[in-house]
Every structure is written in structure tokens, then in C-alpha cells.
FIBA-955310 format. One record per residue (C-alpha): chain; x negated, y, z; residue number from 1; residue in three letters. Coordinates in steps of 0.25 Angstrom, whole numbers. Layout:
! FIBA-955310
 chain    px    py    pz   n res
     A     X     Y     Z NUM ALA
...
This chain:
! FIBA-955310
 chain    px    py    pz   n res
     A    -8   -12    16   1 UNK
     A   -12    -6     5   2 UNK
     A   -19     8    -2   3 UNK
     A   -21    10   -16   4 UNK
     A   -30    20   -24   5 UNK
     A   -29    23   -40   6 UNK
     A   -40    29   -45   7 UNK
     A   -40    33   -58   8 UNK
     A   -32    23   -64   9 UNK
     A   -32    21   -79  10 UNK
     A   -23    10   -87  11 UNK
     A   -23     9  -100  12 UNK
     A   -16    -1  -111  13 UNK
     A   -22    -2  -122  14 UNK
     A   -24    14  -126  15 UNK
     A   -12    17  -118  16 UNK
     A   -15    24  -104  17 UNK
     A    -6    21   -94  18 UNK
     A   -10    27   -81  19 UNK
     A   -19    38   -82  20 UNK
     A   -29    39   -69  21 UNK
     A   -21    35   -57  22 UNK
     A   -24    41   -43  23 UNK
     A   -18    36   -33  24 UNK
     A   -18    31   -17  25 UNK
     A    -9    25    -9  26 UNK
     A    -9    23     6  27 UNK
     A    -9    13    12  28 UNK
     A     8     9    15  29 UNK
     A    14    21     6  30 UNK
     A    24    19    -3  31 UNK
     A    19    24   -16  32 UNK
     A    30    26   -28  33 UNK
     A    25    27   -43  34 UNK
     A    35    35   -51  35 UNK
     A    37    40   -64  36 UNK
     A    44    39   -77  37 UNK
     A    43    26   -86  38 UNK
     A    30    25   -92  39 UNK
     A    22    35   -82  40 UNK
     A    12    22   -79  41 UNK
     A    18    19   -63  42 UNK
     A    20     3   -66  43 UNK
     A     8     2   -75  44 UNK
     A     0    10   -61  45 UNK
     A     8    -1   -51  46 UNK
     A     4   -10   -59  47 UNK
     A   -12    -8   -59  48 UNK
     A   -11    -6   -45  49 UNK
     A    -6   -20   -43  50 UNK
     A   -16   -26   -54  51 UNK
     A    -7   -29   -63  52 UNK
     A   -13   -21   -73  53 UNK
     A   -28   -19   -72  54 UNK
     A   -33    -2   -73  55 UNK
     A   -40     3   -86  56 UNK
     A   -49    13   -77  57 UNK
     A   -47    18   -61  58 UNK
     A   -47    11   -48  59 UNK
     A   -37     4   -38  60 UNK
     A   -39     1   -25  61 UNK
     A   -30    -6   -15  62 UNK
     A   -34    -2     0  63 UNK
     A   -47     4    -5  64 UNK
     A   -51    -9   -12  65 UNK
     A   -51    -7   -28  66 UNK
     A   -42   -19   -33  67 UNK
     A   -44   -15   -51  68 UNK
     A   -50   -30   -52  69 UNK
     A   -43   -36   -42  70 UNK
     A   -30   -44   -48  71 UNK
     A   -15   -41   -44  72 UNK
     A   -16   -54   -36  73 UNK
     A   -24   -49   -28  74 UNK
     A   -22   -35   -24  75 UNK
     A   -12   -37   -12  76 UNK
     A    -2   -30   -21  77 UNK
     A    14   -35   -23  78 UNK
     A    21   -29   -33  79 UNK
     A    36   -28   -35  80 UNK
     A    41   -29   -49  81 UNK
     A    53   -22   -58  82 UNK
     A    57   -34   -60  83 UNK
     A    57   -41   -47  84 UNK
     A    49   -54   -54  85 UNK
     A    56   -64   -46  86 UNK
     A    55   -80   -50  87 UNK
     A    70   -83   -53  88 UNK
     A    68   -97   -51  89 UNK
     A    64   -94   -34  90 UNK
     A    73   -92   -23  91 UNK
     A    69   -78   -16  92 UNK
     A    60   -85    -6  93 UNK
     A    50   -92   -17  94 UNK
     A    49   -80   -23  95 UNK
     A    45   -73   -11  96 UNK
     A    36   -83    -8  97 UNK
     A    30   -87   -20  98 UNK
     A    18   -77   -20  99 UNK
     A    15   -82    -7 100 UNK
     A    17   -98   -12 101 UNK
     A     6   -94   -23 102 UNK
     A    -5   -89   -13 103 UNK
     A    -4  -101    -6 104 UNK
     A     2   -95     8 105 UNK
     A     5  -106    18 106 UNK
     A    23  -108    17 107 UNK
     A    23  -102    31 108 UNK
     A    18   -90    30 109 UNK
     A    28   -89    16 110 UNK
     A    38   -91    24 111 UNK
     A    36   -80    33 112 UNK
     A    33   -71    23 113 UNK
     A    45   -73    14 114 UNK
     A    53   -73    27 115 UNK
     A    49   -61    32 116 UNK
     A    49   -55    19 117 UNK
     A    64   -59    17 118 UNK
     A    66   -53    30 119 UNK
     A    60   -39    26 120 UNK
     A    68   -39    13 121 UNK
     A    82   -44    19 122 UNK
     A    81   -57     9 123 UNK
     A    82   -67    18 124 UNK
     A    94   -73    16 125 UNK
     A    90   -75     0 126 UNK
     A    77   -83     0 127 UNK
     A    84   -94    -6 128 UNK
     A    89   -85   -17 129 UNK
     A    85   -85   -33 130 UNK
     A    83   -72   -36 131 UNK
     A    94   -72   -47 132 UNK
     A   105   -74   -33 133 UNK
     A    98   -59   -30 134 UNK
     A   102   -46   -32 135 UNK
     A    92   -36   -37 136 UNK
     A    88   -28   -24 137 UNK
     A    87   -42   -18 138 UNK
     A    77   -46   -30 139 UNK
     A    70   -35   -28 140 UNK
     A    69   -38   -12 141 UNK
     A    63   -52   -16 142 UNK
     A    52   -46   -25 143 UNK
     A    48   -37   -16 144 UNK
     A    48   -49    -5 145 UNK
     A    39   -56   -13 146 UNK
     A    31   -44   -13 147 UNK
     A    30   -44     1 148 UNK
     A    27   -56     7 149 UNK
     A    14   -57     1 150 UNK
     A    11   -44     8 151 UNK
     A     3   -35    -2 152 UNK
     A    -5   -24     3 153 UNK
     A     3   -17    -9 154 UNK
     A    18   -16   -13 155 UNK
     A    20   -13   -30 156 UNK
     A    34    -9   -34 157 UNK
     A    35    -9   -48 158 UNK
     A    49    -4   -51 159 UNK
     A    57   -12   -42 160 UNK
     A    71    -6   -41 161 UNK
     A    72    -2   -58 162 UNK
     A    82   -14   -59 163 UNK
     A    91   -13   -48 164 UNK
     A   103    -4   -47 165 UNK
     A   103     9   -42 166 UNK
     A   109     5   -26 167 UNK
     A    99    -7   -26 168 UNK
     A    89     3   -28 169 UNK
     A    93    13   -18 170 UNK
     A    94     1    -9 171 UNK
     A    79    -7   -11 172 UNK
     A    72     7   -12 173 UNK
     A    76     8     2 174 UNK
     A    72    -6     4 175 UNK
     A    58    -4    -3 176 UNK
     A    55     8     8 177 UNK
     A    59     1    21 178 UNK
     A    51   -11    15 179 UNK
     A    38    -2    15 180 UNK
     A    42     5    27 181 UNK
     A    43   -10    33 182 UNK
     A    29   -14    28 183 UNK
     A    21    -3    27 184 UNK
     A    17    -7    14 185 UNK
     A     9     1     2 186 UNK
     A    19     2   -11 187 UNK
     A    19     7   -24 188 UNK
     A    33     9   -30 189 UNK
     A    35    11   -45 190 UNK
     A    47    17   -49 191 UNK
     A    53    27   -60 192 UNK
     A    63    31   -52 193 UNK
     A    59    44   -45 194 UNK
     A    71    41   -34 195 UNK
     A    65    29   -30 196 UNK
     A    51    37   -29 197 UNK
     A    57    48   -21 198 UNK
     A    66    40   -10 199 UNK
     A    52    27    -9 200 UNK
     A    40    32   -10 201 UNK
     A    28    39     2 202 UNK
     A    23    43   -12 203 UNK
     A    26    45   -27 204 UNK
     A    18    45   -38 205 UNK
     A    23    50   -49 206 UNK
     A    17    45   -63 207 UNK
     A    18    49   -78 208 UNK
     A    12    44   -90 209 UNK
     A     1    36   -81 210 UNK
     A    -3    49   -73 211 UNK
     A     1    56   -58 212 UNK
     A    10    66   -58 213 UNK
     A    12    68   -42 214 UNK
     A     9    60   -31 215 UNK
     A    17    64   -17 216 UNK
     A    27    61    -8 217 UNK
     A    41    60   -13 218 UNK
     A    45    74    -8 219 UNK
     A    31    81   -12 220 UNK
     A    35    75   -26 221 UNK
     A    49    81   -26 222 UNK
     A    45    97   -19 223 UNK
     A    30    97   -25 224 UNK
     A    32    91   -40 225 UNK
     A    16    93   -46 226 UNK
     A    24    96   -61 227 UNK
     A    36    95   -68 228 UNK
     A    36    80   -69 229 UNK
     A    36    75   -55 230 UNK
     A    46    87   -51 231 UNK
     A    55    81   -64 232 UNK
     A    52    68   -60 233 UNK
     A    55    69   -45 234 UNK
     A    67    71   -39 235 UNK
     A    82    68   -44 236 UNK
     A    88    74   -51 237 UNK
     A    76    80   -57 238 UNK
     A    69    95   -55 239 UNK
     A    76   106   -64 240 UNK
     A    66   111   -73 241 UNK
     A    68   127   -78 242 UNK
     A    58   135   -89 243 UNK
     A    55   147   -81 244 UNK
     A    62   154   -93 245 UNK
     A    75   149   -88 246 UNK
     A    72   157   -75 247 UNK
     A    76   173   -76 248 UNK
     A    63   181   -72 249 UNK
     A    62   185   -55 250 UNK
     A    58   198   -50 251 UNK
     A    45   197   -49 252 UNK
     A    46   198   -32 253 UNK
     A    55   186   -34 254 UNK
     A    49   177   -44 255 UNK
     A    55   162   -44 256 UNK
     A    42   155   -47 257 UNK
     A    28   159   -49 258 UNK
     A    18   162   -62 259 UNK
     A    15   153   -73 260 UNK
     A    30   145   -68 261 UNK
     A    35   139   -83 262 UNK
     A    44   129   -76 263 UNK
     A    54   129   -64 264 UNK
     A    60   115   -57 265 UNK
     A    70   116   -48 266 UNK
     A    76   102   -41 267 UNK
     A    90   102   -44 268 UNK
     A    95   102   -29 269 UNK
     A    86   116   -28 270 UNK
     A    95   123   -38 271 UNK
     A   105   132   -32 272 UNK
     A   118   137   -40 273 UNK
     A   119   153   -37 274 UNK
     A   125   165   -44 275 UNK
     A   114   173   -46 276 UNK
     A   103   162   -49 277 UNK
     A    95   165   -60 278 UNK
     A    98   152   -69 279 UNK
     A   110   148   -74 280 UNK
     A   114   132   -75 281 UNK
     A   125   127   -84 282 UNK
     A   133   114   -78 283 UNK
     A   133   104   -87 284 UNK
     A   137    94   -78 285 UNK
     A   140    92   -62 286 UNK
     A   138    78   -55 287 UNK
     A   148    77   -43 288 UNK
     A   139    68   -32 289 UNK
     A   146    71   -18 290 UNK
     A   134    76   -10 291 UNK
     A   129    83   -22 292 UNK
     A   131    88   -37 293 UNK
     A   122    88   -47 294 UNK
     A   123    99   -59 295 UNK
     A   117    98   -73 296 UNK
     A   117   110   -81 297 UNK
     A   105   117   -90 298 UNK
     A   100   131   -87 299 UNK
     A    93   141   -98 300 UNK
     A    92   134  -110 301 UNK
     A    99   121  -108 302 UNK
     A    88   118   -97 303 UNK
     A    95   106   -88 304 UNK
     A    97   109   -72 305 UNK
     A   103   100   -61 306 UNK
     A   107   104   -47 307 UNK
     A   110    98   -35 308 UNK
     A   120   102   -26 309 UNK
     A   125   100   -13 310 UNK
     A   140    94   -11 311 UNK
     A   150    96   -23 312 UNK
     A   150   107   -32 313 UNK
     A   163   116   -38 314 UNK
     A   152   117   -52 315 UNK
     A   156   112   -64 316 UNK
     A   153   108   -78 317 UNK
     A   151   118   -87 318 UNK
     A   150   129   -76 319 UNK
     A   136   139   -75 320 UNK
     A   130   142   -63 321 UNK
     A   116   149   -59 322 UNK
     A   105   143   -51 323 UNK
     A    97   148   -40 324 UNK
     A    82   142   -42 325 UNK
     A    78   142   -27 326 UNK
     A    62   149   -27 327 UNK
     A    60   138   -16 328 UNK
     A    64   126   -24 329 UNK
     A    57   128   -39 330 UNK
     A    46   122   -42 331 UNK
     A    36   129   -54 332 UNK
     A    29   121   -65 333 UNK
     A    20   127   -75 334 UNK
     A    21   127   -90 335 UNK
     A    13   113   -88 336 UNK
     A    23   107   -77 337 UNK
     A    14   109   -65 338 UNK
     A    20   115   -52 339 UNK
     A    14   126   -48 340 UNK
């Protein structure tokens, strides 16, 4: 299929500096998800990728080939629009097949290729359809269709499951990965949504203001956060951040985290409620899920803290309980956000 190698990539508008000296390889069938809040540069870095846009300085190579002045025609790459980019005007099946209609393949082999793509993408009873007869996850199957049956060496997602509501989502997100999993395709995903990264991706990349915070695995992410950032950034609800101020000092045989610590972060489904631990939590609200509940309170000086706890909880609104912070669990940043 496919492998790709940023080096060094540099776009710029105008004076504006977008991405700031990407590096980056993908292997050959992993599923690779860009995430990071809005304006951290991942659509502007699928988007050179796919030649859409054109590099300022760096390189790109698409199985060990540099593609920099080779067009988006050209590269083998199919990308997946936000906004799925479907002719209204088409039943499903020309606008599956009209790529293929373009490049002059013989009807045949269109045929067996939207066939078997419909096959794939459980569409087949709606090739005769407009897309405006569709739902949304079923537009979304059609684009990525036509994504598929010009077999790229490259899958691009930019977006694609931003407009549809929050069951859809969970739904085609599936869909996505047994698609990959089918094809043993390369694909870049874009997303903001941190959910999303965690539950599709071999491997995140996670983006702000044009540079790499952290590239690893979904779970590497989530335990080994490089700073303050990604650990705030990965993982839902969010790490819970606490001055070491906030902390009482330790005997010094018993000392919670080590030299030089200015911030402790503890995941909310860490925290423990105990009746000598050494912080104290003021509920402010409790959200009663079933298998879980979730408590908001602050600690110290109006500092905010969530926990997560196991089954229903007798805690209330307005009550006050202190928190163990399980050595095991915390994670230490310095006075600069790195992990140490």
C-alpha cells in the first residue's frame, strides 16, 4: 500500500507559519490519527500530504518516492472530505463511479469495482439513490466508496464524522476500523476529537500551533503524557492538574513525587476518596451515570478536580471529602510542563 516520511516540513501563508518542521513516518497499513485542538495545523498537514497545498521548505515521500512536485492527481492518494463532496445531481452509483468514468476505465471493470465496493459498505441496495434520499452515516459510506474504488495506496480523512450526531458517530467509527482492518490500507485520520483518536488509531499524533507534541500509541499517549498538554489533552474527562503547593509536605522517607516536581496530574478515575488523605475536595456537583459517577469539586484555592467512581455514590452536593493521590498514579511536570 503505502509509507510516508515528513521531513522537515515548513508551510507558510504569506508571513504566517502554519506547520513548523514536521517529522513524521508512517508504515506501511497503520492507521495514523492527527489530533489536536482547532488551529494546531493537522488539516493544513493532511492536506500537504495529499498535494493539495504545496510545502514552503521539507520533504515528502510516499513509499520512499519524494511526491513535493508531483500533483494530488497523481500521488495514489483519496481523500475523505468534512463535507462528504457528493454531486447532488447523481445517484449513489455515478457518484461512485464517476472518478473511474473520468480515467477512462473500461464500464466492466466500473462495475465490479462499485459493486464490490457497495458490497464492502452495505450500500447495495442504494445505488439508485440521490444523495439527498440518504442519511448522513449513509453519505458518509458513499464518499468513502468513492474513495475506495479507485484503490489508493493512501486513505486521507479529513474530519469526516464532525457533522453527524453523536450515535452515528460511535457507529461509523466502528465502520472506519473494520474497513481498515478489511483492506489493510494506510490511513491518516484528522480529527479534534480526542475520543475518536483514542478508540481508532495504531498511532496518534498529537499537534499544537504547527508542531509535535507526542507521537505513540493510544495507550502510551494516555500513561506516558511527554507534558502537561497531551496529558490535558488525552483522556476523558481530562487529567487533574494540582500546584504542589496544594500538596501538605511528606516525610521525607515518604515523599509523594520527586525534586524539582511544580505540578502534579492525577487522572480522575486515579483519585481515591479516604479520611486521612492529604487533600481536601469540595463537591460542587455529582453526575449520577449508572455504572459510574463523576464528581466536580475544586481543591486549595478554587483549583477544579473530577473523580471517577465506580457504581453509584451516597456523595452529595455540597459535601467535603479528602482525597488519597495514589504515588502509583501521579504523574510530575516541571515548572515548564515537562514530565519528569
Amino acid at each position: 500500500m503505502a509509507t510516508i516520511e515528513l521531513g522537515k516540513v515548513v508551510k507558510s501563508f504569506d508571513r504566517t507559519t502554519i506547520l513548523h518542521g514536521i517529522d513524521l513516518d508512517v508504515k506501511d497499513g497503520e492507521f495514523v490519527v492527527f489530533v489536536g485542538p482547532s488551529g494546531c495545523g493537522k488539516s493544513t498537514l493532511l492536506r500537504v500530504i495529499a498535494g493539495l497545498e504545496s510545502p514552503t521548505s521539507g520533504d515528502i515521500r510516499i513509499n520512499g518516492e519524494n511526491v513535493n512536485a508531483v500533483s494530488a492527481a497523481h500521488r495514489g492518494c483519496a481523500m475523505v472530505f468534512q463535507s462528504y463532496a457528493l454531486y447532488p445531481h447523481m445517484t449513489v452509483y455515478d457518484n461512485m463511479a464517476f472518478g473511474l468514468e473520468n480515467s477512462g476505465t473500461p464500464k466492466a471493470e466500473i462495475e465490479t469495482k462499485v459493486g464490490a465496493a457497495a458490497t464492502l459498505l452495505r450500500l447495495g441496495e442504494l445505488l439508485q439513490r440521490k444523495p439527498t434520499q440518504l442519511s448522513g452515516g449513509q453519505r458518509q459510506r458513499v464518499a468513502i466508496g468513492r474513495a475506495i474504488v479507485r484503490e489508493p495506496k493512501l486513505f486521507l480523512f479529513d474530519e469526516p464524522l464532525s457533522n453527524l450526531d453523536a450515535e452515528l458517530r460511535v457507529s461509523m467509527r466502528s465502520e472506519i476500523r473494520d474497513l481498515h482492518a478489511r483492506l489493510k490500507a494506510t490511513m491518516i485520520y484528522v480529527t479534534h476529537d480526542q475520543v475518536e483518536a483514542m478508540t481508532m488509531a495504531d498511532k496518534i499524533v498529537v499537534l499544537r500551533a504547527g508542531r509535535v507534541e507526542q507521537i505513540g500509541a493510544p495507550l502510551e499517549l494516555y500513561n506516558h503524557p511527554v507534558n502537561t498538554f497531551v496529558a490535558g489533552f488525552i483522556g476523558s474527562p481530562r487529567m487533574n492538574f494540582l500546584p504542589v503547593a496544594l500538596v501538605p509536605p511528606q516525610p521525607a522517607g515518604e515523599a509523594l513525587f520527586p525534586s524539582g516536581t511544580h505540578t502534579i496530574g492525577l487522572r480522575p478515575e486515579n483519585a481515591r476518596v479516604s479520611s486521612d488523605g492529604p487533600v481536601e475536595m469540595r463537591i460542587a456537583q455529582v453526575e449520577q451515570l449508572g455504572a459510574t459517577s463523576l464528581l466536580l469539586g475544586t481543591v486549595g484555592n478554587d483549583t477544579p478536580f473530577e473523580m471517577v467512581c465506580a457504581g453509584q455514590t451516597s456523595i452529595r452536593r455540597g459535601d467535603t471529602v479528602r482525597l488519597a493521590l495514589p504515588k502509583a498514579h501521579l504523574h510530575c511536570f516541571d515548572k515548564d510542563g515537562l514530565r519528569l
